[in-house]
Structures are given as structure tokens and as C-alpha cells.
MIDOSE-1310 file (N, C-alpha, C; in nm, 2 decimals, decimal comma, always signed):
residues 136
xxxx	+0,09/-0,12/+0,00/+0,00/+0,00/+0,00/+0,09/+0,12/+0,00; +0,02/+0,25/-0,07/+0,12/+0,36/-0,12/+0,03/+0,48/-0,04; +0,08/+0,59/-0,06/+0,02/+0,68/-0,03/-0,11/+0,69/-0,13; -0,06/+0,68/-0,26/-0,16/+0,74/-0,38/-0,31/+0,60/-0,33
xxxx	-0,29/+0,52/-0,26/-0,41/+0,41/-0,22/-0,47/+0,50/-0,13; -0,43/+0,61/-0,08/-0,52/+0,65/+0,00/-0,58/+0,78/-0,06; -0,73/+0,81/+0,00/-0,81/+0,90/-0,07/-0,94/+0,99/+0,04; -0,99/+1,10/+0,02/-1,06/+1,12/+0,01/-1,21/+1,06/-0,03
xxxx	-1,33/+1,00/+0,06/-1,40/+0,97/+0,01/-1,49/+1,03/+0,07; -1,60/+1,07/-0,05/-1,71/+1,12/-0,01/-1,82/+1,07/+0,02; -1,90/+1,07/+0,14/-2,00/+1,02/+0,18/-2,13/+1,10/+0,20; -2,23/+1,02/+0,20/-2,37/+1,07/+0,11/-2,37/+1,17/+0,26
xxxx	-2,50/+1,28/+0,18/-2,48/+1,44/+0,25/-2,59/+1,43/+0,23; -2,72/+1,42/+0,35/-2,89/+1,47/+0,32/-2,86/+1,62/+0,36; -2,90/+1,69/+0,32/-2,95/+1,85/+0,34/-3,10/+1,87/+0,38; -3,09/+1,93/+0,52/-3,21/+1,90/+0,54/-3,23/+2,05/+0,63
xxxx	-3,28/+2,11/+0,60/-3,35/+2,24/+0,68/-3,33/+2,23/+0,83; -3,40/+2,11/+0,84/-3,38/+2,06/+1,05/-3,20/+2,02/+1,07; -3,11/+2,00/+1,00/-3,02/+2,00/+1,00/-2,96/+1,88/+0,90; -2,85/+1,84/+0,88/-2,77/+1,76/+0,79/-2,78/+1,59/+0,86
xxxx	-2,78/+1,47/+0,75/-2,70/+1,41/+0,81/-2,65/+1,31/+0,70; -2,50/+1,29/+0,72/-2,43/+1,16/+0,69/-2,40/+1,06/+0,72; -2,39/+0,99/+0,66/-2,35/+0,81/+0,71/-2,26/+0,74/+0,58; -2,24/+0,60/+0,66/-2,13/+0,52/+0,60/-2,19/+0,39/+0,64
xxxx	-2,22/+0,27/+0,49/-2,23/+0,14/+0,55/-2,11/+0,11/+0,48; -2,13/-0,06/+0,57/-2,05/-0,18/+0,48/-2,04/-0,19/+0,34; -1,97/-0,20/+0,27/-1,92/-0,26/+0,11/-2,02/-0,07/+0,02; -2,03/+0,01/+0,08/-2,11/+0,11/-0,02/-1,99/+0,23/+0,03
xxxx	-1,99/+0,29/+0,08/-1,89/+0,41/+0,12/-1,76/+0,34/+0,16; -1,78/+0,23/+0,23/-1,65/+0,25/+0,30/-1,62/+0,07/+0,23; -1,44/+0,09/+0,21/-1,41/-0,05/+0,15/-1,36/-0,17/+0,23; -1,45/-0,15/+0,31/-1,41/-0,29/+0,43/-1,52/-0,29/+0,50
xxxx	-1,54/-0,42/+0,53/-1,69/-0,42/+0,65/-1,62/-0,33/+0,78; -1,69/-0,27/+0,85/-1,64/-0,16/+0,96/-1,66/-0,29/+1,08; -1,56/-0,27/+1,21/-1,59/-0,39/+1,30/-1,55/-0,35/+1,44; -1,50/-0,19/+1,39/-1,47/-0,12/+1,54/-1,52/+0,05/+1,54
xxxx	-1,52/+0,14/+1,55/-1,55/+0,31/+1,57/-1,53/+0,34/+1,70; -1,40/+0,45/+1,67/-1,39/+0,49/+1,76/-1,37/+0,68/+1,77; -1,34/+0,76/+1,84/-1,36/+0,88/+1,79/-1,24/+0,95/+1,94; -1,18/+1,01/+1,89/-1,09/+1,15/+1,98/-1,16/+1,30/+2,00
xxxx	-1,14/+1,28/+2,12/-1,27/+1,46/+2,13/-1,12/+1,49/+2,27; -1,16/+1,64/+2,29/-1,11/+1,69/+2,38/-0,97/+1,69/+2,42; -0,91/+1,65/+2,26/-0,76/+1,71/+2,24/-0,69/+1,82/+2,25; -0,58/+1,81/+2,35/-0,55/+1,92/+2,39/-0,47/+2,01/+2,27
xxxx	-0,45/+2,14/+2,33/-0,37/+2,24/+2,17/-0,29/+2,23/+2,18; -0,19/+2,18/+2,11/-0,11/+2,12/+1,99/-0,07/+1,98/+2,02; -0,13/+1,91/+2,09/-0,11/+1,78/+2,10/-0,12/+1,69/+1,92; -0,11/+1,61/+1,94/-0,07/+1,53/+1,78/-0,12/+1,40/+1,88
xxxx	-0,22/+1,33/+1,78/-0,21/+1,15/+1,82/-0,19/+1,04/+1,67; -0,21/+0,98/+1,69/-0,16/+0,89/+1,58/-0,01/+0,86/+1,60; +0,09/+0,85/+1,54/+0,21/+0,84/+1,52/+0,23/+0,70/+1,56; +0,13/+0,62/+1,44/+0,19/+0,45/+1,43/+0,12/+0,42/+1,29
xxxx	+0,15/+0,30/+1,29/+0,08/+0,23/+1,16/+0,04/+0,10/+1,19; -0,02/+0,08/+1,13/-0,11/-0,07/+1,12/-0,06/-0,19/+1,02; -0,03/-0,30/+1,07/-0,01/-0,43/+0,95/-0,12/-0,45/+0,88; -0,21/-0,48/+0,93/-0,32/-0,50/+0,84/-0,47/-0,42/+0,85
xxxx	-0,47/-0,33/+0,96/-0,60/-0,30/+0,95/-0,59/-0,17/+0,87; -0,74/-0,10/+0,80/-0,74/+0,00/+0,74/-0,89/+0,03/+0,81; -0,85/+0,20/+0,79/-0,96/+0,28/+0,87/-0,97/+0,39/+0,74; -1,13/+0,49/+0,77/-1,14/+0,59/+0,74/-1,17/+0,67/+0,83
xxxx	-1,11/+0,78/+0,83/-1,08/+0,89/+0,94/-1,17/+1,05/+0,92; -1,28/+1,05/+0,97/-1,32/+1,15/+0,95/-1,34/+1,25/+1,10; -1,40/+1,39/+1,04/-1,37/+1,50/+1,10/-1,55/+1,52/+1,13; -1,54/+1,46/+1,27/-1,76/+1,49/+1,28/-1,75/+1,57/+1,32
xxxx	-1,66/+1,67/+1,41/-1,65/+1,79/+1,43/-1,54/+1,87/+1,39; -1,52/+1,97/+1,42/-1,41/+2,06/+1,41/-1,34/+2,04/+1,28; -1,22/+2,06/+1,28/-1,13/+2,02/+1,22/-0,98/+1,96/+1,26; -0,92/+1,91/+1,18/-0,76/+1,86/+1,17/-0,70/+1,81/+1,12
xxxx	-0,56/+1,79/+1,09/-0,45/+1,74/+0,95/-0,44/+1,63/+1,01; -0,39/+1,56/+0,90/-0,34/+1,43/+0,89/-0,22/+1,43/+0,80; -0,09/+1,33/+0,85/-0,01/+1,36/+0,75/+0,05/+1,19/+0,73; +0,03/+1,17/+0,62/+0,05/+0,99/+0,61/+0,20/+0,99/+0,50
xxxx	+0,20/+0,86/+0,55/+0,36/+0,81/+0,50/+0,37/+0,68/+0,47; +0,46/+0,65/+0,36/+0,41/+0,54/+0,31/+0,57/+0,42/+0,32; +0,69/+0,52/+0,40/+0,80/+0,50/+0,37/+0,92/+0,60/+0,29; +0,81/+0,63/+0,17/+0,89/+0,66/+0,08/+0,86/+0,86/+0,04
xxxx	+0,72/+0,87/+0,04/+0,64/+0,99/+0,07/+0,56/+1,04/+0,18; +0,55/+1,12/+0,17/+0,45/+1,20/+0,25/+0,34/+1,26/+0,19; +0,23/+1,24/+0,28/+0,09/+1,35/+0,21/+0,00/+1,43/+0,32; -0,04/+1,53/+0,36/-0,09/+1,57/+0,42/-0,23/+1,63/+0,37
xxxx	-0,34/+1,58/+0,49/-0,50/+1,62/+0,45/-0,52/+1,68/+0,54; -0,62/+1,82/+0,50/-0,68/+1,88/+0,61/-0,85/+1,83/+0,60; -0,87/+1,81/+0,68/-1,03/+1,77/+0,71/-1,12/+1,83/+0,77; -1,27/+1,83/+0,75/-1,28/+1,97/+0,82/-1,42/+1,92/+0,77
xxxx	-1,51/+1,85/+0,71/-1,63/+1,82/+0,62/-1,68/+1,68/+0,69; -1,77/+1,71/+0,80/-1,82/+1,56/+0,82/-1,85/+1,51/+0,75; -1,93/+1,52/+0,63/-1,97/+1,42/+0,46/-1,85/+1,37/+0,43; -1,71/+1,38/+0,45/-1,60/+1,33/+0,43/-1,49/+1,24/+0,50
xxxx	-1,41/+1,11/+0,44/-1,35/+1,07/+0,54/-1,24/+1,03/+0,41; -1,12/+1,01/+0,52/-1,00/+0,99/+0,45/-0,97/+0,82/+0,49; -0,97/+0,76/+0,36/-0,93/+0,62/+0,36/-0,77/+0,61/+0,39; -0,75/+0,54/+0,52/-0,60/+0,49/+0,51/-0,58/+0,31/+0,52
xxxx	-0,49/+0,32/+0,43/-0,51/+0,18/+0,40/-0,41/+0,10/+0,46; -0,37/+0,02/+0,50/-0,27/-0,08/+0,59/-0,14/-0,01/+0,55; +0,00/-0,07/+0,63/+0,09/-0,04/+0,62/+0,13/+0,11/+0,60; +0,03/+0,21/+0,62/+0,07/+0,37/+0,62/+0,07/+0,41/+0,72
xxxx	+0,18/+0,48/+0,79/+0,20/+0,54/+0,92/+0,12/+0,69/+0,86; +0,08/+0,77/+1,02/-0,02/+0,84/+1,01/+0,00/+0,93/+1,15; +0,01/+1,05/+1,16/+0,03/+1,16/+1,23/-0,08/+1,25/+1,26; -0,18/+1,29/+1,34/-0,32/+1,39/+1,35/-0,27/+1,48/+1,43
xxxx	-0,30/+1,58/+1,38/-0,20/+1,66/+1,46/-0,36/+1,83/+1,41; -0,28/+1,95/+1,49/-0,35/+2,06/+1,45/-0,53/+2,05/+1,48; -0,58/+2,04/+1,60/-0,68/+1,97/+1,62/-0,77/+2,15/+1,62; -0,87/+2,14/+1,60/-0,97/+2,30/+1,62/-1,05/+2,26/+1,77
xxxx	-1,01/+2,37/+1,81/-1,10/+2,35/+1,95/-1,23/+2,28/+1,93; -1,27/+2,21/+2,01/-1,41/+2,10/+2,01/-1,43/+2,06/+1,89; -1,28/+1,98/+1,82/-1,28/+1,91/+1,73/-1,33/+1,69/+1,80; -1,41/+1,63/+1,69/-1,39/+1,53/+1,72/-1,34/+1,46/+1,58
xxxx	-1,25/+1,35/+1,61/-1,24/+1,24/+1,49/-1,30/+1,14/+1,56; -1,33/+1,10/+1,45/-1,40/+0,98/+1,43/-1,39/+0,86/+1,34; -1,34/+0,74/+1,39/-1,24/+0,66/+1,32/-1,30/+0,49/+1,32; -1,35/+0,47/+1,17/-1,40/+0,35/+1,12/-1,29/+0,26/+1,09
xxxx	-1,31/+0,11/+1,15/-1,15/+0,06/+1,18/-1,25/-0,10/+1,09; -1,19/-0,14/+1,00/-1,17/-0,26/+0,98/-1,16/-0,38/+1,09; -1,10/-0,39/+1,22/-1,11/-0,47/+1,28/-1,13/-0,42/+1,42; -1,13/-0,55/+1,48/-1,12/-0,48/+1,71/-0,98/-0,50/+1,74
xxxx	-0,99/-0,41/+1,82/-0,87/-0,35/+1,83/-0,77/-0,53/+1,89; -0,61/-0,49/+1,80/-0,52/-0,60/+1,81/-0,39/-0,51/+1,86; -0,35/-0,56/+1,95/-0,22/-0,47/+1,95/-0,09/-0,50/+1,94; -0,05/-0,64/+1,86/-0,02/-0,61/+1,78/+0,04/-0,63/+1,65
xxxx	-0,10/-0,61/+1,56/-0,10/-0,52/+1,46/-0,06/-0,39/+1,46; +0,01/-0,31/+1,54/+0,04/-0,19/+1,58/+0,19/-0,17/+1,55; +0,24/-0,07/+1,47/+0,37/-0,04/+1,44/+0,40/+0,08/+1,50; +0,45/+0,08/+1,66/+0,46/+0,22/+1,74/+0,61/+0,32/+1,71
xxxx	+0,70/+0,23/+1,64/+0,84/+0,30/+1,62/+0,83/+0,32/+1,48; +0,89/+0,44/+1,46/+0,93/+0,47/+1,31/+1,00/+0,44/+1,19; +1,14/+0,36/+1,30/+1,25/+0,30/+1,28/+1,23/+0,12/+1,25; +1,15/+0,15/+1,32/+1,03/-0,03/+1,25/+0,94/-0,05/+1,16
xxxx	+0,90/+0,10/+1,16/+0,80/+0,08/+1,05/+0,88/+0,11/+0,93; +1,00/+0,18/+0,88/+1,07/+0,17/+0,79/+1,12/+0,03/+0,77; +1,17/-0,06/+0,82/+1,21/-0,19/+0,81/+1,13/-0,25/+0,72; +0,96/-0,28/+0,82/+0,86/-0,32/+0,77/+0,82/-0,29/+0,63
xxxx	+0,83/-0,16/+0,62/+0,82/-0,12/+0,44/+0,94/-0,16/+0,37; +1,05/-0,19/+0,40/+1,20/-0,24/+0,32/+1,25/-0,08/+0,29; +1,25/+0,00/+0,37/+1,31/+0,11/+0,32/+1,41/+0,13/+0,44; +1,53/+0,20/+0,37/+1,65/+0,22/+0,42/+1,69/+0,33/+0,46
């Protein structure tokens, strides 16, 4: 998996006078049965979470509140997304380490995980996750 595997996906947007709402099922928005959600609220200012990667699970990471960047790595590149659109979530796909950083006051993420949580499938060093990708 590369960075270019990860994307921007848009998910359905009712507009509705009483207010908005989106969603995400299985095999239609999102490309994996979902089997965990979990969500970050009340992140402190300038705190950063993320800073691991996953062997096998893939998530889409969206912004139900506020906003915040994300900056993914694939070994080789770097990409950074700003998020900010609950109708939207950013697919990250296995093997990409991943940094959330820049949070907006009474921002929440909100994170659709492929599996329950394993720990470890968890790549917490950087210097291991380069290995794991074969990069030098």
C-alpha cells in the first residue's frame, strides 16, 4: 500500500433544513466491513495523536467535528490532509503510518477501523516501520 491508495471519500450528505446528516455502511462508502469506531474529542492544543501504523487494519478517518490534518507516510512519501467536512473521510489503508496533529478547539475524529482492536498489529516505532516497508 502507497500513499496514492489513500483518498478522500465522499460520503452521502442529506441537506435537510432541521439540519444535515451523513453516514457510512458496509461494502457502499466504506471499503471494508467496519468492526470497530472509535472517535478523539477533547484534544489538547497542539497535542498530535496517531504516530503508528497498522499491518493489516485499514480505517477511514473523518472530522464529525471541528477540524484537523493528517499527514501519512508510506516510507517513501509524504501526504498531508486537512479535514474539516463531516460528509467526508480519508481512507487509510494498511501499512501507512499516520500523524493527527493541529486539532480545532471542540474538534472530534471519528475513526471506522476494519477490525477490534489488536495490539499487535500496531507499528509504534518509526525505525520499525521503515524496516517493515524495506526502506533504508
Amino acid at each position: 500500500m502507497t500513499i496514492d491508495d489513500c483518498r478522500i471519500i465522499d460520503l452521502p450528505r442529506i441537506v435537510d433544513e432541521r439540519g444535515n446528516l451523513s453516514f457510512a455502511q458496509n461494502g457502499d462508502q466504506v471499503p471494508f466491513d467496519i468492526r470497530r469506531v472509535y472517535w478523539l474529542y477533547d484534544v489538547p492544543g497542539g497535542e498530535s495523536r496517531g504516530s503508528h501504523a497498522h499491518r493489516t487494519l485499514e480505517q477511514v478517518i473523518i472530522a464529525a467535528g471541528g477540524s484537523f490534518s493528517v499527514t501519512l507516510d508510506d516510507g517513501r512519501q509524504r501526504k498531508t490532509f486537512f479535514l474539516n467536512h463531516p460528509y467526508q473521510g480519508l481512507y487509510v489503508g494498511s501499512g501507512i503510518w499516520r500523524d493527527i496533529f493541529d486539532f480545532s478547539s471542540g474538534s472530534v475524529c471519528m475513526v471506522l477501523a476494519s477490525d477490534k482492536y489488536v495490539e499487535e498489529d500496531y507499528i509504534r516505532e518509526y525505525p520499525e516501520f521503515l524496516e517493515y516497508k524495506g526502506v533504508k
